[in-house]
C-alpha positions in Angstrom: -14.8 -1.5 8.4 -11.0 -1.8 8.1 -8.3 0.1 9.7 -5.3 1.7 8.5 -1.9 0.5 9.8 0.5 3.3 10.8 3.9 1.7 9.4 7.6 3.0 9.7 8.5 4.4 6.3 9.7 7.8 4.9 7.3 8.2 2.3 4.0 5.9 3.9 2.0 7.2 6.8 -0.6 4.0 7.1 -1.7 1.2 4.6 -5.0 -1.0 4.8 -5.4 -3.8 2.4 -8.9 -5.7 1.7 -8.7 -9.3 0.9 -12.0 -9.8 -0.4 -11.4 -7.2 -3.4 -7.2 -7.6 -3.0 -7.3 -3.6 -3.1 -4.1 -2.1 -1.3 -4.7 1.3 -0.3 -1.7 3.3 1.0 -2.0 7.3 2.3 1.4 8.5 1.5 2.9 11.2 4.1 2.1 14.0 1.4 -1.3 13.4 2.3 -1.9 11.5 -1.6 -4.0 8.5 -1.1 -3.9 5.7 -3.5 -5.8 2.4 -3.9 -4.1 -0.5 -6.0 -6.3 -3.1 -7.4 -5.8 -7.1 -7.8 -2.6 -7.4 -5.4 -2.4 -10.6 -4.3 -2.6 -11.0 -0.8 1.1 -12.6 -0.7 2.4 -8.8 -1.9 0.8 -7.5 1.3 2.2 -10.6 3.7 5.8 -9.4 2.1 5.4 -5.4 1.9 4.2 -5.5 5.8 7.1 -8.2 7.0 10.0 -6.3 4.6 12.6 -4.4 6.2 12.5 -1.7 3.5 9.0 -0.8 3.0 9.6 2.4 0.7 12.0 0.1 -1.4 9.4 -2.8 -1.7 6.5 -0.6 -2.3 9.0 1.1 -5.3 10.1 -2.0 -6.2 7.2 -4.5 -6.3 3.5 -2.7 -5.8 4.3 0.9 -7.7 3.8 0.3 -11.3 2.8 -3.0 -11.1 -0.8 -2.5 -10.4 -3.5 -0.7 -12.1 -3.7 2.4 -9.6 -6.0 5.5 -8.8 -5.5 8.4 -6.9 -8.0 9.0 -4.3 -7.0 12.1 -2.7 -4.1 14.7 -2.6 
């Protein structure tokens, strides 16, 4: 199975992503978890190598993507 990665961010504890179903899943530091469907694998490469993660998950991922909540 896949592992989280802890990453620096304010508002993101730890993301995984899954290439073979291109589902994001990020577990927000409120404890939310979220899975985001049909992201391209490119919008992972550039979320994990930004500078600004909170900024480029706002910007580019949040939104964008059908989305469900999987915990709180």
């Amino acid at each position: 199975m896949k592992q989280f990665t802890d990453i620096q961010s304010t508002m993101i504890s730890n993301v995984m992503y899954d290439t073979q179903t291109k589902t994001f899943y990020v577990h927000k530091k409120n404890d939310q978890q979220y899975a985001f469907f049909d992201v391209p694998e490119f919008i992972y490469v550039s979320f994990m190598s930004s500078n600004d993660k909170d900024e480029y998950f706002l910007s580019e991922i949040k939104d964008k993507f059908r989305e469900k909540k999987l915990s709180s």
